[in-house]
N, C-alpha and C positions, 0 to 999 in steps of 0.2 A: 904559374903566374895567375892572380887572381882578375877575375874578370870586372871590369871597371863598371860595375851595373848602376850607380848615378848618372854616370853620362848616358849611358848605352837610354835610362831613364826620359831623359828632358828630352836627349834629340830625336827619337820617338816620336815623342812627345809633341815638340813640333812640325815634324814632320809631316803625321795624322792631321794634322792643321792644313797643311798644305795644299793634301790630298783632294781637300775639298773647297780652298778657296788660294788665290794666288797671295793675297795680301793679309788676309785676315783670316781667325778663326771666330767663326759663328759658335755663340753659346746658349741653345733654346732661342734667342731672340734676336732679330736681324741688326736693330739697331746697338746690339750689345756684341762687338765686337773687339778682338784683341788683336793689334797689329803685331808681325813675329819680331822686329825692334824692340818690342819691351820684352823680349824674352833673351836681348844678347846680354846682358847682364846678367841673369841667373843662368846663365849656359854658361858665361865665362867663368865664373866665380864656383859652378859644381867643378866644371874642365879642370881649372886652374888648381881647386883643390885635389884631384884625383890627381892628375901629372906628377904633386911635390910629395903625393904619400909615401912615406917609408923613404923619401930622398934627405940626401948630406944637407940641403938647401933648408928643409922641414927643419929636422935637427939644430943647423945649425941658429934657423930662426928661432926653437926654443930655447937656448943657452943664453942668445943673447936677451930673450924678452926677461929671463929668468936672471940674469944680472942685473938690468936694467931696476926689478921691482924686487928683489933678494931672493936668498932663497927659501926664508921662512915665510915670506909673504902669504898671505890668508886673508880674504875679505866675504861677505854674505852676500856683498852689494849684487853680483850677480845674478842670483839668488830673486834680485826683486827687479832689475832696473828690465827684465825681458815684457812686465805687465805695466810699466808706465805709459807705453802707446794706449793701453786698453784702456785708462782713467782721461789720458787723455781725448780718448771717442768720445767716451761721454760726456766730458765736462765740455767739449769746445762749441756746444749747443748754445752754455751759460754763460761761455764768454763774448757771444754775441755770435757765433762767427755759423756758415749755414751749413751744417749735413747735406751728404748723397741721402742720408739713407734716416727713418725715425729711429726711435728707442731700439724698437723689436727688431727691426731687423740689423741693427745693428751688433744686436746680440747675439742672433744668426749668424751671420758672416763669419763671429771671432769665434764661435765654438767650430763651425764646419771649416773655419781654415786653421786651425791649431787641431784639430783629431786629422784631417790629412795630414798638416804638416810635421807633426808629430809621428804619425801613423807608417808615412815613409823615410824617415829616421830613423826608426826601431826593425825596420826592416833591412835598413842595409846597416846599421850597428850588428846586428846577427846574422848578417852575410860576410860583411871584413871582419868582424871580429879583432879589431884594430886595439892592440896594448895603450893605456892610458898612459903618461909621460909618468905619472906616480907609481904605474904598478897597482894601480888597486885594482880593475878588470879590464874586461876585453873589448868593451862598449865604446870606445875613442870616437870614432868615426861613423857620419860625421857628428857635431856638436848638436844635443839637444838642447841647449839653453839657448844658443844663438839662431839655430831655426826658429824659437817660438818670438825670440827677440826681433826678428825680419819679419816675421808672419805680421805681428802687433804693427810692426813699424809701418809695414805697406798697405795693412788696412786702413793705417790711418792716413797716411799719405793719398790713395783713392776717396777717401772719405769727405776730405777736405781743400784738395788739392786746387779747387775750382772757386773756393771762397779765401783762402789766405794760405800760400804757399809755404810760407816761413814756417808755421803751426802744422802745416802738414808731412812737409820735411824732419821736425825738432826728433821725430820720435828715430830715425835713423843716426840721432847722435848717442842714444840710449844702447840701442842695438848695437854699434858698435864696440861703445863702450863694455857692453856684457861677453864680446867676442875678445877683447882687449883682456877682459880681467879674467876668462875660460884659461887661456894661455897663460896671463902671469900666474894663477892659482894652480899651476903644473896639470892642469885636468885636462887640456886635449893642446894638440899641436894648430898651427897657424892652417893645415892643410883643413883637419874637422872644423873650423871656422868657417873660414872660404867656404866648405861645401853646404853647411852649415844655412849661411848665407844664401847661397842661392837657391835652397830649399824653399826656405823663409820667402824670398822675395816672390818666385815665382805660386807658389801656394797663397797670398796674398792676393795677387794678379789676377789669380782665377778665380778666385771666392768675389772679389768684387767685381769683376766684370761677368760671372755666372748669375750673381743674385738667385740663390737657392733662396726659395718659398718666397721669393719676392709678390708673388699672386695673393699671398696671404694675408689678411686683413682683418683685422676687428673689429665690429661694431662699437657704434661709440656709446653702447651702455656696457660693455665688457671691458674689463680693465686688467690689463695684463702687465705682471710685477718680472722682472726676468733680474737674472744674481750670474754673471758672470768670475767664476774664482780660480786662482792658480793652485796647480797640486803641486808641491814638491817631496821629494823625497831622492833615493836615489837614482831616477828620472823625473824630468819636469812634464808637466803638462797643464791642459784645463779643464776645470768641471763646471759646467751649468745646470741654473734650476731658474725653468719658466713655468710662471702660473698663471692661469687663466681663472680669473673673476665673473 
């Protein structure tokens, strides 16, 4: 029986939280804290996806998702709809509405929370070694597109949660829908979703409420240009380039 290291992962996870405060985990900074309620949602949705792997329940969710959308069905859309939260950071400055956070570190957050969340995807993809529903490798679980597609989403979701909710929420309808079209495109089961999922959300959670180099700052004669871009190929991920003026 393979050892369930996602779960075994988060509740750890919050546990070490625990350890040192009853309600919250302190992150570098007193006032920056994560209550363990926002962590039952990416606990349920890792859990939830480890419980159905390899079960009749898994299976039989992908015959039907695969009826549902045919069987030749094929779309790219997935492919793009995981970096719509990330155009959305940016632009929701222009549409009047007010950021946590400016440009730069904006741009922060989304690379240091896509290289973890990404980083522990690829880790336990080469731990289950989980068959793709197509047969093409062993990589299934859990889902890389849909971790970076949560990651985006709950960045944005902290981002802007405080100035217009509706805007900060929109990017969880993207996210799902790239975990929707993983599944109809025969590329992983409803389980690599779910876990998928709660990789995502929780990896988000922490990058905005950690604020890596948040201390860091520019003078206002240095001008700094930053280019956040999606890698695809046969994993998804992101690459950035910041430059200092």
């Amino acid at each position: 029986m393979k050892i369930k290291l996602s779960t075994l992962f988060f509740f750890t996870m919050v546990f070490f939280g625990n350890a040192q405060s009853k309600d919250s985990i302190a992150l570098f900074k007193k006032q920056d804290t994560i209550k363990f309620k926002q962590f039952i949602a990416p606990v349920a949705l890792v859990t939830a996806g480890t419980l159905i792997l390899n079960s009749a329940l898994n299976d039989d969710l992908q015959s039907k998702t695969n009826s549902t959308f045919g069987k030749n069905f094929h779309t790219n859309a997935d492919d793009i709809l995981p970096f719509v939260p990330v155009a959305q950071i940016y632009f929701g400055k222009k549409m009047g509405l007010k950021p946590k956070n400016d440009f730069q570190h904006q741009t922060i957050n989304i690379f240091i929370a896509n290289v973890m969340a990404v980083s522990v995807t690829e880790i336990l993809k080469r731990s289950f070694k989980e068959q793709r529903p197509d047969q093409s490798d062993n990589l299934s679980f859990p889902s890389g597109h849909t971790t970076v597609a949560f990651t985006n989403a709950s960045l944005l979701y902290y981002e802007y949660k405080d100035s217009n909710l509706w805007y900060a929420s929109s990017g969880f309808l993207f996210a799902t829908a790239t975990g929707i079209l993983r599944i109809a495109n025969n590329k992983h089961y409803t389980s690599d979703v779910l876990a998928g999922a709660g990789i995502g959300l929780a990896s988000g959670l922490i990058v905005s409420y950690w604020q890596p180099f948040k201390s860091l700052s520019i003078g206002k004669k240095k001008k700094t240009t930053a280019f956040v871009y999606p890698q695809i190929g046969s994993q998804i991920g992101m690459g950035a380039l910041i430059q200092l003026n």
